[in-house]
C-alpha positions in Angstrom: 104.3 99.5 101.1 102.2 97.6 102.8 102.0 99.9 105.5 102.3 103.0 103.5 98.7 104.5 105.3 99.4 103.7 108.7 97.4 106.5 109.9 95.2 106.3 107.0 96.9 109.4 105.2 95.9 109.7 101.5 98.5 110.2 98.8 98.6 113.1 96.4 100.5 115.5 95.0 101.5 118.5 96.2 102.7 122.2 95.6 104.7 124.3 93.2 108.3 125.8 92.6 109.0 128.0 95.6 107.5 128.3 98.9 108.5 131.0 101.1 109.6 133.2 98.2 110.9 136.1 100.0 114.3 137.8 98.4 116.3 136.8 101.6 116.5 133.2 103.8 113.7 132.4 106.1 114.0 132.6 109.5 115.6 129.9 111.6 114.7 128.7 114.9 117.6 129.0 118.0 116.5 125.7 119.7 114.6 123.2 118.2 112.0 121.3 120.0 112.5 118.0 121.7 109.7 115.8 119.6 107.1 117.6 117.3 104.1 119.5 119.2 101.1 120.7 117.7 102.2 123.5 115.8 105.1 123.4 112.7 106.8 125.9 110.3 105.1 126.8 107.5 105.7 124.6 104.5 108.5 125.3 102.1 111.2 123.9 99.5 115.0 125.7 98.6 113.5 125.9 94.8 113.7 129.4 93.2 111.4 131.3 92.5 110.0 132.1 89.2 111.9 134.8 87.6 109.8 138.1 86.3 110.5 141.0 84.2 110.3 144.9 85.6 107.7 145.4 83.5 104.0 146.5 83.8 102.0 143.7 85.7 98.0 142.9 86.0 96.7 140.3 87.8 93.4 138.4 87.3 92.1 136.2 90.2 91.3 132.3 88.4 90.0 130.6 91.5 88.8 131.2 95.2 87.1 128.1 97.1 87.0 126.3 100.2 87.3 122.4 99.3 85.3 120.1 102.0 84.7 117.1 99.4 84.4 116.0 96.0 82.7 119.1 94.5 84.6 120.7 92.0 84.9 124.9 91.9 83.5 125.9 88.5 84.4 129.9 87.5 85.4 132.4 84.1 88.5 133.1 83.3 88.8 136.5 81.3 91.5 138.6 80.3 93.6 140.9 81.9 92.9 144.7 80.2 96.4 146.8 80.2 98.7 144.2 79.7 98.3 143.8 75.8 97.7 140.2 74.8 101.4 138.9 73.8 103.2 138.9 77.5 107.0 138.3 78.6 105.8 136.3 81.3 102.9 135.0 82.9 103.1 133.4 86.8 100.2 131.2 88.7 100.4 132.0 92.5 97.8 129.7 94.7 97.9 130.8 98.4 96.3 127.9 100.4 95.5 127.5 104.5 94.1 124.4 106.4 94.2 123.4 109.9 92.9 120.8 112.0 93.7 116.7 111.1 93.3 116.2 107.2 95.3 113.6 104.2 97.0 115.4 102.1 94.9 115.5 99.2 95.3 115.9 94.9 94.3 119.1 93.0 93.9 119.7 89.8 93.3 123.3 88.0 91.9 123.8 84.5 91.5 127.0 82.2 89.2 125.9 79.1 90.1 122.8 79.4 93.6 122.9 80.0 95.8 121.4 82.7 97.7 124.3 84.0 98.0 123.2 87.5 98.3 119.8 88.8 98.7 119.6 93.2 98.2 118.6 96.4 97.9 120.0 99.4 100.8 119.3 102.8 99.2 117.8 106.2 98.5 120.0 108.0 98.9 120.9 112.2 96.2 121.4 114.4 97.1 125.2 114.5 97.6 125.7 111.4 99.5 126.1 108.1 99.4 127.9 104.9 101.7 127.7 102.2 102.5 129.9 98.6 103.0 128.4 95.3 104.2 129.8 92.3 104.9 128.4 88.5 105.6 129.6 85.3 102.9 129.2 82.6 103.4 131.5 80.1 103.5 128.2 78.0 99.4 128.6 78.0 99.3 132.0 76.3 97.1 131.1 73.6 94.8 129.5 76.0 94.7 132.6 78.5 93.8 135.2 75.5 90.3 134.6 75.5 87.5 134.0 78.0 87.2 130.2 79.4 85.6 128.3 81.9 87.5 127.8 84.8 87.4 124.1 87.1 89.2 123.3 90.2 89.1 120.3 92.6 91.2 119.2 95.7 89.1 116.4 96.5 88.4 116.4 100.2 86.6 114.6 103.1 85.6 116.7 106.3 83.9 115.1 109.2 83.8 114.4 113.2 87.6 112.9 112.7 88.9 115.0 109.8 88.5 118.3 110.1 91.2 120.2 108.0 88.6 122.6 105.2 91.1 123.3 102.5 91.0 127.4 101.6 92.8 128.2 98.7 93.0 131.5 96.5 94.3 131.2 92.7 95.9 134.0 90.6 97.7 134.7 87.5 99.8 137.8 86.9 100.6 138.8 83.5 103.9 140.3 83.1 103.5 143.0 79.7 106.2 143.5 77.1 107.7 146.4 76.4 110.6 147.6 74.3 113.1 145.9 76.2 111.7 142.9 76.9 110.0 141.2 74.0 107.3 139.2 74.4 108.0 135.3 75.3 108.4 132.7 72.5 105.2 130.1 73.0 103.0 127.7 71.1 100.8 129.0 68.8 97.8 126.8 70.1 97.5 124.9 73.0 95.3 121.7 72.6 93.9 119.9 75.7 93.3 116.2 75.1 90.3 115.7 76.1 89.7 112.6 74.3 92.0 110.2 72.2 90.8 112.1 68.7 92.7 115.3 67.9 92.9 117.1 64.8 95.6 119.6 64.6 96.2 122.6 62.3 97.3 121.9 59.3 100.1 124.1 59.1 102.0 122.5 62.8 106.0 122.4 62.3 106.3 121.7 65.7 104.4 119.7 68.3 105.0 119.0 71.9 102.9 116.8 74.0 102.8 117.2 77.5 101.4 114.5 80.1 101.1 114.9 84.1 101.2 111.4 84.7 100.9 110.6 88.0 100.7 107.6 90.4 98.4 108.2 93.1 95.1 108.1 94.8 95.7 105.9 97.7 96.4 102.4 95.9 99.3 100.4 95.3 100.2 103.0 91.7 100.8 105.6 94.7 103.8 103.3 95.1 104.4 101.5 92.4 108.1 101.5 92.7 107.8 98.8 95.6 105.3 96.4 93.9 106.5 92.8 93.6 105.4 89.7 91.3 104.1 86.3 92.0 105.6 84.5 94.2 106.9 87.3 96.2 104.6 87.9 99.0 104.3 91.6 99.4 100.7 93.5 99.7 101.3 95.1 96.1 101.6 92.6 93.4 101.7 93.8 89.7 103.7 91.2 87.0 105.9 93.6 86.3 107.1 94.1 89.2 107.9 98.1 89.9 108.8 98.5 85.7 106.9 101.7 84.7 106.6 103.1 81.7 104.9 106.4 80.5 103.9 105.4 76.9 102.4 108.0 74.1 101.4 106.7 71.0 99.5 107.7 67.4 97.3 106.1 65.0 98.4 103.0 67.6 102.1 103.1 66.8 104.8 103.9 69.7 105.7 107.7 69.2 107.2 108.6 72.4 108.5 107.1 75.7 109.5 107.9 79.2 110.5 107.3 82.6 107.6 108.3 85.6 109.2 110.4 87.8 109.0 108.4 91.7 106.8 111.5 93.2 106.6 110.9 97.1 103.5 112.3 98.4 103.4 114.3 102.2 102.0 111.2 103.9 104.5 108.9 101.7 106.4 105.8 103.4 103.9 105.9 105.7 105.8 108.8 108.1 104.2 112.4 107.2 106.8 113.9 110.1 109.2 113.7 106.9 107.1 115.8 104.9 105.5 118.3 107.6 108.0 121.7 106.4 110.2 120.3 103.8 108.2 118.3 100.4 109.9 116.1 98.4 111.2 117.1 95.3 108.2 117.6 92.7 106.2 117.0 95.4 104.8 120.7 95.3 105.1 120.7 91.7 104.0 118.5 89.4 106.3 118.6 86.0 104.3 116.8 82.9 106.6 114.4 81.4 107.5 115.9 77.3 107.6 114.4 74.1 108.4 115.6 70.7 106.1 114.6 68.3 107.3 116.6 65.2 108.1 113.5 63.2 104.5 113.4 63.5 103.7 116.3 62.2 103.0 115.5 58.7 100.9 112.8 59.4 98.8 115.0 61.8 98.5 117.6 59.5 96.1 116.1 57.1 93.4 117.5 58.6 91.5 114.3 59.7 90.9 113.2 63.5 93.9 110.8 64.9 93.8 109.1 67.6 96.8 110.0 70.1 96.9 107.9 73.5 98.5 108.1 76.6 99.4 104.8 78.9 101.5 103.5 81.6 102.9 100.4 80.5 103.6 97.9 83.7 100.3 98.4 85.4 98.5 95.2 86.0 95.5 94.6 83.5 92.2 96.3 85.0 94.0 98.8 87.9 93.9 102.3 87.7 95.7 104.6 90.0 97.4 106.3 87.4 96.1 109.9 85.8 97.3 111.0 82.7 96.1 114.5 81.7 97.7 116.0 78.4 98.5 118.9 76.7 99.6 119.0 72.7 101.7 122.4 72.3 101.8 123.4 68.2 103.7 125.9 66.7 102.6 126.6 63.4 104.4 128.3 60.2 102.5 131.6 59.5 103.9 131.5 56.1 102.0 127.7 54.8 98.3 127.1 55.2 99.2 123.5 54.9 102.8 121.8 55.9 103.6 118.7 54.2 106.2 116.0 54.8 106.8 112.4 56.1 107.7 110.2 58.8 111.1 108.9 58.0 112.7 106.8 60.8 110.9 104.6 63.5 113.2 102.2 65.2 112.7 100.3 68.7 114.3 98.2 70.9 112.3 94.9 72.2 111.8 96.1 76.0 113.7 94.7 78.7 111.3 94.0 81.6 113.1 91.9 84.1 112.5 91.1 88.1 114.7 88.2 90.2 112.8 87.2 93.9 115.6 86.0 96.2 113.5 84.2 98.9 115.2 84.3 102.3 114.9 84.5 105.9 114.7 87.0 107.5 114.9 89.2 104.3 113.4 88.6 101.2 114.8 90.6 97.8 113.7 91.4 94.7 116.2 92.6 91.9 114.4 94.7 89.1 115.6 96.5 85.9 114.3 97.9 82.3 115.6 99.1 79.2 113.9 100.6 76.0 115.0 102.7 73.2 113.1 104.8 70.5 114.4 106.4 67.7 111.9 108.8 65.3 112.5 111.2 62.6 110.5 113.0 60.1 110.6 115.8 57.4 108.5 118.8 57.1 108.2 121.4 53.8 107.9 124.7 55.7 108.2 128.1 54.0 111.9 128.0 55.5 113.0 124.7 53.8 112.7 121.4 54.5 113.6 120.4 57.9 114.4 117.3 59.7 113.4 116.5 63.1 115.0 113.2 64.9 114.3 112.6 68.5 116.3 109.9 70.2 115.1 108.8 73.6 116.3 106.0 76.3 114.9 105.1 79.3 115.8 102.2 82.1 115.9 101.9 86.1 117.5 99.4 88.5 116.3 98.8 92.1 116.8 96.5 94.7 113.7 95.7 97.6 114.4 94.2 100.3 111.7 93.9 102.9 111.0 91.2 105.5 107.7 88.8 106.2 105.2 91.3 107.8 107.1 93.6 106.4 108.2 95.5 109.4 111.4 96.4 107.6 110.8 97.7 104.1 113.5 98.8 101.6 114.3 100.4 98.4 117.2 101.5 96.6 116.3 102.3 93.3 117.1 105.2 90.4 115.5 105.6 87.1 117.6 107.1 83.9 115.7 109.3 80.8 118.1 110.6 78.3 116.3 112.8 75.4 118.3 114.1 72.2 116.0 116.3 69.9 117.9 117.2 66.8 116.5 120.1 63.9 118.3 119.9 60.7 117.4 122.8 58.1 118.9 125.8 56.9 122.4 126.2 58.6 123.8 124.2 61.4 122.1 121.6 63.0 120.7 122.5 66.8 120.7 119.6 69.1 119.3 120.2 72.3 120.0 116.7 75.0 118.5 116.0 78.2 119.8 113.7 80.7 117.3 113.1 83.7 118.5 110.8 86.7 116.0 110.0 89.6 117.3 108.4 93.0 115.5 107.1 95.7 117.0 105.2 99.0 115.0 104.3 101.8 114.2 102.1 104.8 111.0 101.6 107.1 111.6 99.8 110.4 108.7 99.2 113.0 110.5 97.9 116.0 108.8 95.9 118.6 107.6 98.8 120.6 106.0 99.7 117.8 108.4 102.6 116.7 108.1 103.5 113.7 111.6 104.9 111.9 112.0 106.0 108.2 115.0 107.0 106.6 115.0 108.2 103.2 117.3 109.8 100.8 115.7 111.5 96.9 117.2 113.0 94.2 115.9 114.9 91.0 118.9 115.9 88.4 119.3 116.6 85.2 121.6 118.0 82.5 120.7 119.9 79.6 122.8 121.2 77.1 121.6 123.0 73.5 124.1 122.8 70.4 124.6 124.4 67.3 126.6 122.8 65.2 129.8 121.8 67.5 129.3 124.7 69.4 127.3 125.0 73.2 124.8 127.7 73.0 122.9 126.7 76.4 123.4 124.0 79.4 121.9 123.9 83.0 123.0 121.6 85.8 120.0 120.2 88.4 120.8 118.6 91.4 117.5 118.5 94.1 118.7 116.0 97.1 116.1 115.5 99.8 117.5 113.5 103.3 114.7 112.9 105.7 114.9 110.7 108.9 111.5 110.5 111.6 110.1 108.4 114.4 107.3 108.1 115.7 105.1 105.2 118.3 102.2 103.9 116.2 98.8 103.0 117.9 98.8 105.5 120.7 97.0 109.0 121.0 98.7 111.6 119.1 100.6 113.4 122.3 102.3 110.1 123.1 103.8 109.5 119.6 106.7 111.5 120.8 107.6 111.8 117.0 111.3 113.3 116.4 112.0 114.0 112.6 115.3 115.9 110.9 114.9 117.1 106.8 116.6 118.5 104.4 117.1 120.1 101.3 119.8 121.7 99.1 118.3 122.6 95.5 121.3 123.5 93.1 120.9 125.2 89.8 123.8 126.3 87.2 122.8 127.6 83.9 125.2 129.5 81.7 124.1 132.7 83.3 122.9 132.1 86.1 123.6 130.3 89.7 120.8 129.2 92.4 122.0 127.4 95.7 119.8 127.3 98.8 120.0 124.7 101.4 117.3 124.3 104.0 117.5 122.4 107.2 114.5 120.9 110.0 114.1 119.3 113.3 111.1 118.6 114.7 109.1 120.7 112.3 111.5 123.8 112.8 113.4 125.4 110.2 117.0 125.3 112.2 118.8 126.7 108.8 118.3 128.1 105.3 122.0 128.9 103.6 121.9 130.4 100.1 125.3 130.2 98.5 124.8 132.3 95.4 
């Protein structure tokens, strides 16, 4: 929106899967405050945290830095010693401080190259925060068994106005196996993408690509879900309206698709007293977006370079705002120096891309929706048989804008649909593993005339997964992360006669078919009033 810095607050991204991580619910205040002071809790989200094995542990320290501006923290990575080299688990914990005035500002961390950490920081008070994070990556084994170069930014600006120096400390903690607890099941390589030519092994029977694609940096991409096309007048303009797409392709032909996930940054809708204890959901941690490229596979494993590309399709000609770092995740067959095979099946829908302005007085609308499907398959000779990989994936969103001239009142309702069906045909059974993702967003900005500004916004992050063999369920999960924020405050005034009021909340459910995670947190005023687990 167009007022989406009305204090000048930088978008980003922010922290990982658990703040607060201690075994029992935080502590909750008696009385809250009338309005917000100077001083708030301490960041935190209901997520849970990562799970560990009691097993031996060692821990190796991957970053520790003080950010003031664009100069990026540049380290070695090696090894842990004691832990062997094949681990059950291994967890990222960053501990991070700021006070003083400060944006809240993107992060990125890289080990030999490879995204492991993609972030941003919360706003913080003029007392003081700090804040934990926490997120699985034993995904990056293969890079994290020899010694690499280690690179981390959260860009920054510190001078007369703001202050906040960012202070951050990054670990990893390598969970060993034992007899009882085997070690995890990960890619055999981990490629970072560091340009559009990759050459993969020659032996791949499986390949994942994983993308952190993310709208931000302070233009209109940060919001891309309100931008508008000609005529509309709205301060972001793009001609397909709010109609995103992530897009991965090879050799130039369409290999993979999906929906951006609506991330809203801790200075988002232009009312950071939504954001000051409670994130929204991915907020503190950044999931890449997945595709299956296995129908690939054969065409990768020829040994030459191919070219493998990442876009956002919707973004107007010549705008960035968008960052796309990726990941390619092989598994390889230990048994065949070379895998051979074909891709089989490649079938797309034409796109539907379709916006409707409704001029009016005083409210002017905009109706949006898209549609695409892709359908690939392919066939690798392993030493196991032949398999067949299909991957069937769909993706579409509807919204509705409404906003006024000036736009003093600014609205979305909008949610954003990726369905996912992988299915692996060889020896025995079939296994199909399906996905169902389903982002919400509904919110309104009012700035009355005494220049109060109000925000009231409701975000949700589900999904349902479910793993088949044959006819039969092996595996399902349930996701259901519902943010509800609503916060005040009096714009163009000194900061102690905002009188800014603020309520969140958060209830992050979790049902798997052996396990059950239920914590719901509540604010006012920046104080945690409740934090309810329920199993």
């Amino acid at each position: 929106m167009r007022r989406r810095r009305i204090m000048s607050m930088l978008g980003g991204l922010t922290l990982a899967a658990g703040l607060v991580l201690g075994a029992g619910p935080a502590a909750a205040a008696d009385t809250p405050p009338t309005e917000f002071g100077t001083d708030w809790h301490d960041p935190l989200t209901a997520a849970p945290p990562v799970a560990t094995p009691h097993t031996k542990s060692c821990q190796v320290t991957l970053a520790e830095a003080q950010f003031r501006d664009f100069t990026p923290y540049k380290g070695s990575y090696t090894p842990p010693r004691g832990c062997g080299d094949r681990w059950s688990k291994v967890v990222l914990r960053l501990t991070g401080n700021v006070k003083g005035r400060q944006y809240d500002r993107l992060g990125y961390l890289h080990v030999g190259g490879t995204e492991v950490l993609r972030t941003s920081t919360p706003e913080p008070s003029m007392d003081g925060i700090a804040w934990n994070v926490e997120k699985d990556v034993t995904r990056y084994s293969d890079t994290f068994r020899s010694a690499q170069p280690v690179e981390m930014l959260i860009g920054n600006v510190v001078d007369a106005t703001y202050t906040g120096v960012i202070n951050v400390k990054v670990t990893l903690t390598f969970y060993a196996a034992d007899g009882r607890t085997p070690p995890a099941a990960v890619p055999d390589k981990v490629l970072p993408l560091g340009s559009p030519q990759v050459t993969t092994p020659r032996n791949s029977e499986k390949i994942v690509a994983e993308v952190y694609a993310t709208g931000s940096g302070g233009g209109c991409e940060e919001f891309w879900y309100l931008a508008v096309p000609d005529p509309a007048p709205y301060s972001c303009k793009a001609t397909a309206g709010p109609n995103r797409e992530v897009q991965i392709k090879v050799d130039g032909q369409l290999a993979g698709i999906a929906a951006p996930f609506p991330t809203v940054w801790t200075g988002g809708w232009s009312n950071p007293f939504l954001w000051y204890v409670i994130p929204a959901p991915r907020a503190f941690d950044v999931k890449p977006v997945e595709y299956d490229l296995t129908p690939y596979a054969a065409l990768l494993n020829d040994g030459r370079p191919h070219q493998v590309e990442v876009s956002v399709a919707g973004v107007p000609a010549g705008q960035d705002g968008w960052s796309t770092p990726t990941n390619l995740l092989i598994w390889q067959d230990k048994a065949s120096s070379v895998v051979s095979g074909a891709l089989t099946r490649h079938d797309e829908s034409s796109p539907v891309d379709v916006t409707t302005y409704k001029p009016g007085s005083p409210e002017l609308r905009l109706d949006a929706n898209s549609s695409h499907r892709l359908t690939t398959a392919g066939y690798l000779n392993t030493s196991h048989g032949r398999v067949t990989t299909t991957v069937a994936r769909s993706v579409s969103s509807d919204s509705v804008h409404r906003w006024t001239e000036g736009e003093n009142t600014d609205a979305l309702k909008g949610s954003w649909r990726d369905d996912q069906s992988v299915t692996t045909d060889g020896r025995g059974p079939a296994v199909t593993v399906r996905d169902n993702r389903t982002y919400t967003m509904d919110g309104t900005t009012t700035i009355g005339t005494d220049n109060r500004l109000r925000t009231a916004i409701t975000l949700g992050d589900r999904a349902e997964a479910v793993t088949l063999r044959g006819a039969h369920t092996t595996a399902w999960s349930h996701l259901d992360d519902t943010y509800q924020g609503d916060a005040s405050w009096t714009m163009n005034v000194p900061r102690e006669q905002r009188h800014a009021v603020g309520t969140s909340a958060e209830r992050y459910r979790l049902y798997t078919q052996d396990s059950c995670w239920d914590r719901g947190l509540k604010t006012a005023q920046g104080t945690l009033t409740q934090d309810t687990r329920r199993c």
